[in-house]
C-alpha positions in Angstrom: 125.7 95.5 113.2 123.5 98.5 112.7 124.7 98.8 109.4 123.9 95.3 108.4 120.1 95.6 109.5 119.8 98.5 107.8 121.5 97.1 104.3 119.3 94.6 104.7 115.9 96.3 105.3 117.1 98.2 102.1 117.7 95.0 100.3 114.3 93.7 101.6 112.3 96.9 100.7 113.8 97.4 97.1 112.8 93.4 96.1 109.2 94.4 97.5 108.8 97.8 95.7 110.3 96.1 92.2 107.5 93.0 93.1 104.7 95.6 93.5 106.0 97.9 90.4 106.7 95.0 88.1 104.4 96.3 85.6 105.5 100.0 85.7 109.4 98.7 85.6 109.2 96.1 83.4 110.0 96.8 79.6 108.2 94.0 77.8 105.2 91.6 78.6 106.2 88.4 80.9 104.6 86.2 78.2 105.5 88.4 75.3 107.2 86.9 72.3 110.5 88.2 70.7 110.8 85.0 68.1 113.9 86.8 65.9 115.7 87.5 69.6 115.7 83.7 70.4 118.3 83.1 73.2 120.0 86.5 73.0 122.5 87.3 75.3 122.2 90.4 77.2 122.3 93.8 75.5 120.7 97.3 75.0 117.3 96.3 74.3 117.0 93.3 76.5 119.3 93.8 79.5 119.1 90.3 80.8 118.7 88.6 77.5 116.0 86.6 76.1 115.2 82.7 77.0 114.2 79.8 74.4 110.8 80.9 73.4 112.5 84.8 72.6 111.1 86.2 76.5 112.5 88.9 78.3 114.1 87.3 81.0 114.1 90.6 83.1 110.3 91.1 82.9 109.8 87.6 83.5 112.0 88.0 86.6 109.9 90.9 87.8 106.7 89.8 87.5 107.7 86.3 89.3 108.7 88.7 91.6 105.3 89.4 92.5 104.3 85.8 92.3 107.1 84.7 94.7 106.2 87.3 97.2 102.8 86.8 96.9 103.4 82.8 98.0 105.2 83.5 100.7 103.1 86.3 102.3 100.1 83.8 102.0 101.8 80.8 103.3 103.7 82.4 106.2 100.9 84.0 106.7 99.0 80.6 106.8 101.4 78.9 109.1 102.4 81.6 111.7 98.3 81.4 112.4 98.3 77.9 112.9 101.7 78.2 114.8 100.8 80.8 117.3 96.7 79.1 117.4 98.5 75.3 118.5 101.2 77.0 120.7 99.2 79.5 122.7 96.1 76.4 123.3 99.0 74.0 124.4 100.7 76.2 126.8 97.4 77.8 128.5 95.4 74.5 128.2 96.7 72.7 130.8 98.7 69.2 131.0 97.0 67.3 129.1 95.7 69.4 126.3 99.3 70.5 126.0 100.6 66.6 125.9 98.1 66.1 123.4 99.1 69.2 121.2 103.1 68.1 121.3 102.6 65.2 120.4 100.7 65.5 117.3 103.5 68.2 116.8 106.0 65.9 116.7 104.6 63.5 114.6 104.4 66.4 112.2 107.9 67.0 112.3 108.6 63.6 111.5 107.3 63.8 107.9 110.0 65.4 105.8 108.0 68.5 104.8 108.9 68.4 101.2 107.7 64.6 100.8 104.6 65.9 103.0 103.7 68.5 100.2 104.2 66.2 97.2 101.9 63.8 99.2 99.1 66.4 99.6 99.7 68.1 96.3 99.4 64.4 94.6 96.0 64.3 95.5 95.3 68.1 94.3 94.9 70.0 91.1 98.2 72.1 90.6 97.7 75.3 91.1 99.1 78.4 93.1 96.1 78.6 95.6 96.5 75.3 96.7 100.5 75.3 96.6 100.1 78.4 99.0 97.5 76.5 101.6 99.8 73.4 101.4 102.9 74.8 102.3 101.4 76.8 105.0 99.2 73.9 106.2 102.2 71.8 106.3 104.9 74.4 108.0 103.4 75.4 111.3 105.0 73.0 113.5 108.4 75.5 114.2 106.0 78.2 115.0 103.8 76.1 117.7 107.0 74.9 119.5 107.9 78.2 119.8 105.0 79.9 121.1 104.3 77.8 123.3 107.9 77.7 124.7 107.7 81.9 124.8 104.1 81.6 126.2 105.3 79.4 129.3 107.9 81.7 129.9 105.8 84.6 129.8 102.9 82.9 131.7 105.0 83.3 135.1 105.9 86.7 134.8 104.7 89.1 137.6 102.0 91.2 135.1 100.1 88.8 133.9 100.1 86.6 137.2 98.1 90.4 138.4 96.3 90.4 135.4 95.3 86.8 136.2 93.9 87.9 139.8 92.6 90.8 138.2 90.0 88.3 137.1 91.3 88.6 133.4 90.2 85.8 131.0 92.3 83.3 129.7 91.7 84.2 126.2 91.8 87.9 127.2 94.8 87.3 129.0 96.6 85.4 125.7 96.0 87.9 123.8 95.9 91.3 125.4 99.1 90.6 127.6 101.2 87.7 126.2 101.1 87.8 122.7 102.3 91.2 122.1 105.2 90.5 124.3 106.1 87.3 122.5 106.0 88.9 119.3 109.7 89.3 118.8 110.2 85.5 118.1 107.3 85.1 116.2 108.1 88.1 113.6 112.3 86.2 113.4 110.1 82.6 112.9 108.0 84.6 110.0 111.1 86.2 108.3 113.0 82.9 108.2 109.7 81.0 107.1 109.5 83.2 104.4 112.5 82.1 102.6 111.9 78.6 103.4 108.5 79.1 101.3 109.0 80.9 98.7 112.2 78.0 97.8 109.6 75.3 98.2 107.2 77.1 95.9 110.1 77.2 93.1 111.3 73.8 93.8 107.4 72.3 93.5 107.6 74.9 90.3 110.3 73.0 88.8 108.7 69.4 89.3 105.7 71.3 88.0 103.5 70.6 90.8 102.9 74.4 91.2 101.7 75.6 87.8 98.2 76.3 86.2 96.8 76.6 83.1 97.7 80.2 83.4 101.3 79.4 84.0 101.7 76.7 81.4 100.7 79.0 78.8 103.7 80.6 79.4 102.8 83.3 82.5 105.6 83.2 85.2 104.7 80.9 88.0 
């Protein structure tokens, strides 16, 4: 098992480095032209090939690199806030804030998140930015449940019930003693969340719901 994590912290650390190095690594322009290499298949000069327009597919795959990562950093990012914001509030709010909280919750989850997106997006310009708030605006509901179900647990636990008759502060108490012990969950939530993200940017991508000017003119996106 040991062996697995670590094989796959390598895996996860390599994809960041080539994301962050794209430029340095890459040997051709994401946008530059090769037009007497049209649709070449893969070889010394171009090791992936070239696409329709004469591209290097490898450069183009490194620098999405960056954009991929950079979408789901942001959204993730984006939703665990919400997530852990909604979940701590509902379970050290008391009954009724908490009923109020779930609820909305739940009609949340009703909404197929992909038809949610295409319903905000319809009604925005497309562009990154706003694929990035979207998604994470949109994919925060997982997280909340969560939280809140680790804070209740937490909540009855013999330290903070003497850090609660120590006169602690609720919002002292959240943060200072049952958040860092409930952050196990919430970094497994983030790390799944992530992949769920950055495969909704590309699908949106594909529609081409998630593209501006910058990317139409040929820029990976």
């Amino acid at each position: 098992m040991r062996n697995f994590r670590a094989m796959g912290v390598c895996l996860a650390g390599f994809m960041v480095l080539v994301a962050l190095f794209a430029p340095l690594l890459a040997p051709y322009g994401p946008t530059e032209l090769h037009l007497y290499h049209v649709l070449e298949g893969p070889n010394a000069h171009f090791w992936l090939g070239t696409d329709g327009l004469g591209r290097d597919v490898l450069s183009r795959l490194l620098y999405g690199a960056r954009t991929s990562l950079s979408v789901g950093v942001v959204a993730v990012g984006l939703a665990t806030g919400l997530g852990v914001l909604v979940g701590v509030v509902s379970a050290m709010g008391g009954r009724v804030v908490d009923a109020a909280l779930m609820r909305f919750t739940d009609v949340m989850l009703c909404f197929p998140t992909i038809f949610l997106i295409l319903a905000v997006i319809a009604f925005l310009s497309p562009s990154l930015m706003n694929v990035m708030i979207v998604i994470g605006a949109t994919g925060w509901m997982g997280t909340a449940r969560l939280v809140r179900a680790e804070v209740l647990s937490l909540r009855g636990r013999n330290f903070v019930e003497a850090a609660r008759l120590g006169g602690v502060r609720p919002v002292r108490l959240a943060w200072r003693h049952i958040l860092p012990n409930a952050l196990p969950p919430i970094l497994t939530s983030m790390s799944l969340g992530l992949a769920a993200a950055i495969l909704t940017e590309a699908g949106l991508s594909y529609l081409g719901l998630a593209c501006s000017r910058r990317c139409r003119a040929g820029a990976p996106c």
